[in-house]
N, C-alpha and C positions, 0 to 999 in steps of 0.2 A: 504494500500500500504506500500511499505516498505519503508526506509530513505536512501537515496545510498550517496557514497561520489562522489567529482569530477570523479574520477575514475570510474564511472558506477558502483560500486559493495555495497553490502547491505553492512551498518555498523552495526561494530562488534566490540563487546568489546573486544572476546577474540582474533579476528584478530588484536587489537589496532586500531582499525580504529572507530575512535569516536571522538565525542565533546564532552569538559567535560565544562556540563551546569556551573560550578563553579568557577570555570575560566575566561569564559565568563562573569559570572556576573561581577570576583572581576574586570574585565578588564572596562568594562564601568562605575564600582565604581571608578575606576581611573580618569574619566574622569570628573567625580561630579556629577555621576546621584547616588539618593538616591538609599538603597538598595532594596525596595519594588519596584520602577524603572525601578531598575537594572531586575531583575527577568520578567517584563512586555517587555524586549526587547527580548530575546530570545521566550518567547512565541507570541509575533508579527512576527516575523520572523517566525518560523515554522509553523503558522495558515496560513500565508499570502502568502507561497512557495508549501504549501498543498494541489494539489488536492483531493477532493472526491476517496477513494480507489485507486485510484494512485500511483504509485510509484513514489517519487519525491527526487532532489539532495541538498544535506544542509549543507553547508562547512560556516570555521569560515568567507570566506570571503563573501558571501551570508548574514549571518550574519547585519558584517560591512555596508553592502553595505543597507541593508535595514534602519539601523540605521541611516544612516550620509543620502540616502533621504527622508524617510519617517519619520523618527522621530523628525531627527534635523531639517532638512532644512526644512519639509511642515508642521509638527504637531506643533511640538517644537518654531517654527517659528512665524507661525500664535499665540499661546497663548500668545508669550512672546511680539512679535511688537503691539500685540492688548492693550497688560493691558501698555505698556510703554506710547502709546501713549494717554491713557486714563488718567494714571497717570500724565503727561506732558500738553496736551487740557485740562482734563475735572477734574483736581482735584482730580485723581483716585477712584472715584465715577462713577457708573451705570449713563450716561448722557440724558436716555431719557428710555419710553415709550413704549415697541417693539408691534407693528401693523401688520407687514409681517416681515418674515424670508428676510434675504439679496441673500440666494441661492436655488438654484430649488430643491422644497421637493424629497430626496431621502427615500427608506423606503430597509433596509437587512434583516428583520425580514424574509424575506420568504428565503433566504441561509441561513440567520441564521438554522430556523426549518430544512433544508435540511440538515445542517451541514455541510454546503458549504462554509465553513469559509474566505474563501480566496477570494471569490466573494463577499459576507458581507462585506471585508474590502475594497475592490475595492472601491464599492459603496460606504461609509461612507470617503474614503480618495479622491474621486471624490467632496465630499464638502468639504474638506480639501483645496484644490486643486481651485473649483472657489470661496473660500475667497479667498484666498493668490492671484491671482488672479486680483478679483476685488479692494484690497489694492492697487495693483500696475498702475489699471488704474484709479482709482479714486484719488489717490495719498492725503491724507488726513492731513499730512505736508501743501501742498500747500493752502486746503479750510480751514487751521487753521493761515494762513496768510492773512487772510478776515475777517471783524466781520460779513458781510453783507453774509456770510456764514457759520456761525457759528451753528446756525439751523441745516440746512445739514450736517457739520461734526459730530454733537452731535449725530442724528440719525445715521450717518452712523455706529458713534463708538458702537453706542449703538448695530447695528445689529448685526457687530462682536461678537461684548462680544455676544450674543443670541446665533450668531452659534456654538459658543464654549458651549454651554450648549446644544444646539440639538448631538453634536458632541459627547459630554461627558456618553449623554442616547446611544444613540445608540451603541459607542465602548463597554460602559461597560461591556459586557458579556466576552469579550475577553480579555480586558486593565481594569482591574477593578483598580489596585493603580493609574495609570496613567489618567484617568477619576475621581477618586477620587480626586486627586490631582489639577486637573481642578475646578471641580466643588469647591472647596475651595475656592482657589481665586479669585471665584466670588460670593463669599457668600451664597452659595448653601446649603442645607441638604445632606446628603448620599444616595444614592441608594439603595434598590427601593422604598423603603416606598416614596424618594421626588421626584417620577418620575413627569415629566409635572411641576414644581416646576420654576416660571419665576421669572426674576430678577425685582426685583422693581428698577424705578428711584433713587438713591443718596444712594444707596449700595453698602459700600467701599467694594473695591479691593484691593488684599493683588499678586503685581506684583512679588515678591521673586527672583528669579534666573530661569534661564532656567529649562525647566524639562530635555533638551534631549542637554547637550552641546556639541556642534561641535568639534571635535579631529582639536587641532592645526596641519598644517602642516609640514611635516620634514624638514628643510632646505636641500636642493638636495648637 
């Protein structure tokens, strides 16, 4: 399919009607995402706006907008509230044991093969989605104001940090520095040689800075 702008019409260089991928990147290098990152937003974006031989529309603010949901606020989100609070509860150490995943097994391998990229990511940002989720009803602040639950928070944190590494295998075809970058701080190997690769009990974490930081608001 072809790439149209808001406008309904095919982008064209020599019409000037285009995104220049470079630009874009130095843009959210402004904002503090590393440069390898930076590069993994615009290909999120376009994988994720993509139907199957479809023609589909891909403006900078399409862009934007996928960035500041899905990157910052759901992905971005989830890695950085999980290692804070592991850092914070559990010593920033892997605090348990993983038995069961915390979210319902998804598998994209089969759009992946279809090269149905955009449904692949669906799926994989649908357990993006019931972590972030289940943080907010399990509330893990509050079961770390209990010792008599401390158990429970351990495991819970522990699932977290899991799903970020189920997260990390399955984006990688797509988000490869951005999965990379995951898998680090949590003490991971690289893909794919460390596929299937679980975190042991008392496995420092290395919390860093956001991968995907939120663009401050403009004063009105």
């Amino acid at each position: 399919g072809w790439v149209l702008t808001d406008s309904g019409n095919k982008m064209s260089k020599s019409a000037g009607k285009v995104i220049d991928p470079t630009a874009l990147i130095a843009k959210y290098r402004q904002l503090g995402v590393t440069p390898d990152l930076a590069g993994d937003v615009l290909r999120y974006a376009l994988l994720r706006e993509a139907p199957l031989a479809q023609d589909f529309v891909l403006t900078e603010e399409i862009v934007e907008g996928r960035y500041t949901r899905d990157l910052a606020n759901d992905l971005g989100n989830l890695h950085y509230r999980t290692l804070s609070m592991i850092e914070k509860y559990c010593g920033g150490r892997m605090p348990w044991d993983i038995a069961a995943s915390l979210t319902h097994p998804k598998d994209p391998s089969g759009a992946m093969e279809q090269f149905e990229f955009n449904r692949a990511l669906e799926t994989i940002w649908s357990i993006v989605a019931e972590a972030n989720q289940l943080v907010d009803q399990r509330k893990p602040w509050v079961m770390a104001k209990d010792l008599m639950q401390k158990a429970e928070l351990d495991a819970f944190l522990g699932g977290l940090a899991d799903t970020l590494r189920v997260i990390s295998e399955l984006a990688w075809p797509i988000l490869p520095k951005t999965c990379e970058a995951i898998r680090q701080s949590l003490g991971l190997g690289a893909l794919p040689e460390n596929r299937n690769q679980m975190i042991r009990k008392g496995t420092p974490f290395v919390k860093g800075t956001p991968l995907f930081p939120r663009a401050e608001k403009k004063a009105p």
